[in-house]
N, C-alpha and C positions, 0 to 999 in steps of 0.2 A: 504494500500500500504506500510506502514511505518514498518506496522507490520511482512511481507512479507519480506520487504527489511532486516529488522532485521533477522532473519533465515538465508538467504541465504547469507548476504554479510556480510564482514567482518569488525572490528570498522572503519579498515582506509578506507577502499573505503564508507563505509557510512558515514564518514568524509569528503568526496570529490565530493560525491554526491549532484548537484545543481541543479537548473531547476528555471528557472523566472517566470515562473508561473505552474499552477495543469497540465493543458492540456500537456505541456512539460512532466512534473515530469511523468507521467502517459505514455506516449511516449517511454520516457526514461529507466523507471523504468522495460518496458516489457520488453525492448530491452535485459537488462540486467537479469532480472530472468529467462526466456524462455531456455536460455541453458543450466540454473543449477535448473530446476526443478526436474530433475532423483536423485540429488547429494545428498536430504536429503530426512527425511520421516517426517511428522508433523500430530501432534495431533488434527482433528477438532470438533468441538462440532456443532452436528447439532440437527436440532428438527421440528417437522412438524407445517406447515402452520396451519393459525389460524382455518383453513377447515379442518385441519388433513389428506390432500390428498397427500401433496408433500415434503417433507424436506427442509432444511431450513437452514440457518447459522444460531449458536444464537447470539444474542444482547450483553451480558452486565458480566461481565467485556470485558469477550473476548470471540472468537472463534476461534482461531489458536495458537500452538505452536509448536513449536521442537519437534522432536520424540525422547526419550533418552532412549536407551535400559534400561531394568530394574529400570525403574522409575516410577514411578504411576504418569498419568495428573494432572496438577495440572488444569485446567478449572474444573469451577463448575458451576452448572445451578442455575441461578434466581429462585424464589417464582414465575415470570411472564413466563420465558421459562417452566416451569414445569409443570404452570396452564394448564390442556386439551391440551397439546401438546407433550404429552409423547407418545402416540400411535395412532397409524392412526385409524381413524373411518372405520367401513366397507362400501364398496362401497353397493349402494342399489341395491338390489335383482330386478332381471328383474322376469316381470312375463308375460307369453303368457297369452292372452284373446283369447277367441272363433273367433274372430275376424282377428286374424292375427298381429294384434296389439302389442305393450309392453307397459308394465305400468312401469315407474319408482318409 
């Protein structure tokens, strides 16, 4: 959320930005990005599921930043997002049987 808030709002209103607790801040925090979601573009790193079926935010350091034209991402992928999570697996071949059946 923090990191969110950072991109889109600027130091003073994240200066003034309070909430008494998550459940508020989280409340709040839509309230206020939701309308300036179109206003930037941001960099995310994503990587598939430990199944390699479905993508995925990564972990570690981060997975979101600013989009700054002509600037190369600065996100890089862990040793751990890299492991067998660079490409999806292929889905398994169906097979008809004499039967009518499919075999997964």
């Amino acid at each position: 959320m923090v990191k969110h808030m950072r991109i889109f709002l600027t130091p003073d209103e994240l200066n003034l930005f309070s909430a008494p607790d998550i459940r508020t801040a989280a409340v709040k925090c839509e309230a206020i990005l939701n309308p300036r979601l179109t206003q930037k573009k941001v960099n995310l790193k994503l990587i598939y599921d430990k199944d390699g079926q479905w993508s995925t935010f990564g972990y570690y350091p981060d997975y979101i930043e600013e989009y700054v034209e002509d600037v190369a991402p600065k996100l890089k992928f862990s040793s751990r997002e890299l492991k067998d999570r660079c490409t999806p697996k292929a889905a398994p071949k169906l097979e008809d049987t004499s039967d009518g059946t499919r075999l997964y």
